[in-house]
VOLO-910760 format. One record per residue (C-alpha): residue number from 1; x, y, z. Coordinates in pm, 1 decimal. Each point is the difference from the previous one (the first is absolute). Example, Ala and Ser with C-alpha at 12.3 -4.5 7.8 and 13.67 -1.06 7.14 Angstrom:
<sites>
+-----+----------+----------+----------+
:   k :       c1 :       c2 :       c3 :
+-----+----------+----------+----------+
:   1 :   1230.0 :   -450.0 :    780.0 :
:   2 :    137.0 :    344.0 :    -66.0 :
+-----+----------+----------+----------+
</sites>
This chain:
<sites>
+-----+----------+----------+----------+
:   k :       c1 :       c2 :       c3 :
+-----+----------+----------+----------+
:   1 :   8041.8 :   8934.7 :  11068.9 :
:   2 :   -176.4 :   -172.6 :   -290.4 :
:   3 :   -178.6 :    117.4 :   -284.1 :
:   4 :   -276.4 :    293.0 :    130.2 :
:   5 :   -335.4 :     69.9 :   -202.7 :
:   6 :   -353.4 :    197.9 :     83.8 :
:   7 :   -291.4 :   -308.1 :     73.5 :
:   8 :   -225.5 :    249.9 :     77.5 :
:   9 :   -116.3 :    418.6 :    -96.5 :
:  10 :   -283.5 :    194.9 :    140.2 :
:  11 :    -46.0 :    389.3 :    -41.2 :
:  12 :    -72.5 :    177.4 :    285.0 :
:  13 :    -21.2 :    356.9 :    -23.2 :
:  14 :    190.7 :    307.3 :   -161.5 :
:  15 :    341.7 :   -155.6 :   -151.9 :
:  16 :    -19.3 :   -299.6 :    313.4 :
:  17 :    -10.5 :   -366.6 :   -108.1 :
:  18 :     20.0 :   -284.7 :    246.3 :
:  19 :    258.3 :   -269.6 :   -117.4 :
:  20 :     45.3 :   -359.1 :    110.3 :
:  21 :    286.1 :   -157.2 :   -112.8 :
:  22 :    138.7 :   -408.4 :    -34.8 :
:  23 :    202.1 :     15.6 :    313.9 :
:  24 :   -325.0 :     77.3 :    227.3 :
:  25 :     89.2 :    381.1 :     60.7 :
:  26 :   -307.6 :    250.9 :   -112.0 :
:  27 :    -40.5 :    360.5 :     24.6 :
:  28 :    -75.9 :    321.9 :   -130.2 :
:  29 :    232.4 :    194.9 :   -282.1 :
:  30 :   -127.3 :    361.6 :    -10.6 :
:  31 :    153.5 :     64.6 :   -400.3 :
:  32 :    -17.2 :    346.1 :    -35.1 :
:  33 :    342.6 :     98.2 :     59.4 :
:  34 :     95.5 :   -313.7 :   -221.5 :
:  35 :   -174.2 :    169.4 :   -290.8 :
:  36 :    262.6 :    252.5 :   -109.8 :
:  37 :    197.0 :   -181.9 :   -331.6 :
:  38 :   -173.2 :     74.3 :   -393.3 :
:  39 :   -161.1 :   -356.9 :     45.8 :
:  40 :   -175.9 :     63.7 :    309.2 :
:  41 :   -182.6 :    361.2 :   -134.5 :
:  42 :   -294.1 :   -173.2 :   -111.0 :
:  43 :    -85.8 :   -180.8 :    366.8 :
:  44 :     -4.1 :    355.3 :    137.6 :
:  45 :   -323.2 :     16.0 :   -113.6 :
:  46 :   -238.9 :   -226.3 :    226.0 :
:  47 :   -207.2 :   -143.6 :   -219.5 :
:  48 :    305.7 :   -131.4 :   -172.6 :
:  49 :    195.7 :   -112.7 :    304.5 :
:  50 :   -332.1 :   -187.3 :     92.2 :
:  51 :     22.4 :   -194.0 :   -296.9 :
:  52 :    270.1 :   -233.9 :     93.2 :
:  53 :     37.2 :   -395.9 :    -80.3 :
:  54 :    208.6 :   -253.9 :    196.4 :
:  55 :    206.2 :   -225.8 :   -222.6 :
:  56 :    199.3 :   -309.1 :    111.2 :
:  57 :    258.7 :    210.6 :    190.7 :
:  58 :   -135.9 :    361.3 :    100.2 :
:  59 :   -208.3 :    229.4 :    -89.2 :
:  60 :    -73.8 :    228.3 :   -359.8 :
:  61 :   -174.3 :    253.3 :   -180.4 :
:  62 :   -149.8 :     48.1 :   -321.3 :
:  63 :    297.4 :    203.6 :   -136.9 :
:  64 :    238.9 :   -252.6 :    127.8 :
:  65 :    118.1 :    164.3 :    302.7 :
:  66 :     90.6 :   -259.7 :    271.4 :
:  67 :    218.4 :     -9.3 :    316.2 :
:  68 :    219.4 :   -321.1 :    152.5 :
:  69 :   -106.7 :   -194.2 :    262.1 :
:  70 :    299.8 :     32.6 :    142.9 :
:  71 :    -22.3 :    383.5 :     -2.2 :
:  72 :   -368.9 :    -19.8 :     84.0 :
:  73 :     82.9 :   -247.1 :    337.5 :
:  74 :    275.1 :    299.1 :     96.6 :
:  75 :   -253.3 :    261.2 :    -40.9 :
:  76 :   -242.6 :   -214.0 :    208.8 :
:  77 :    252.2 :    -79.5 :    301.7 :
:  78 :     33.5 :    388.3 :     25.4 :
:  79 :   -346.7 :     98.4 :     10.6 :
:  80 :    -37.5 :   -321.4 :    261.7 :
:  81 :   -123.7 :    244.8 :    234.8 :
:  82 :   -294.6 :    178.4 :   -253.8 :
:  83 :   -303.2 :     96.1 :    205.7 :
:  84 :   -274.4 :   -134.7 :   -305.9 :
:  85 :   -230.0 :    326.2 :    153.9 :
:  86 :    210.5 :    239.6 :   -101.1 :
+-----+----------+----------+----------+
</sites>
């Protein structure tokens, strides 16, 4: 497997955003569980964890907080089977 980065970001609801990555595979990464190290406290406010960028290679917050593609794909492939009602 080659190099893996985030092309594409959209918020959805609640701690849910919808991911596309470089090797065609998209989904949705619900990120509250992910939320539990110092770094991550901020984003467990809403507003904040609305307020995210995508760089060249994933995505980030205003305090710096950011997660791996690579991670991010895993976390994706998992949730493959997300119902985007619930």
């Amino acid at each position: 497997m080659g190099l893996i980065w985030i092309t594409n970001a959209n918020y959805l609801k609640d701690y849910k955003i919808q991911l596309e990555f470089n090797n065609q595979k998209k989904g949705i990464v619900n990120f509250e569980p992910l939320l539990d190290k110092k770094i991550y406290e901020p984003l467990k406010n809403l507003a904040n964890f609305k307020k995210f960028e995508l760089n060249s290679w994933t995505i980030e917050w205003e305090n710096g907080a950011d997660f791996s593609p690579e991670f991010l794909l895993d976390k994706l492939i998992k949730a493959e089977n997300y119902n985007s009602n619930s």
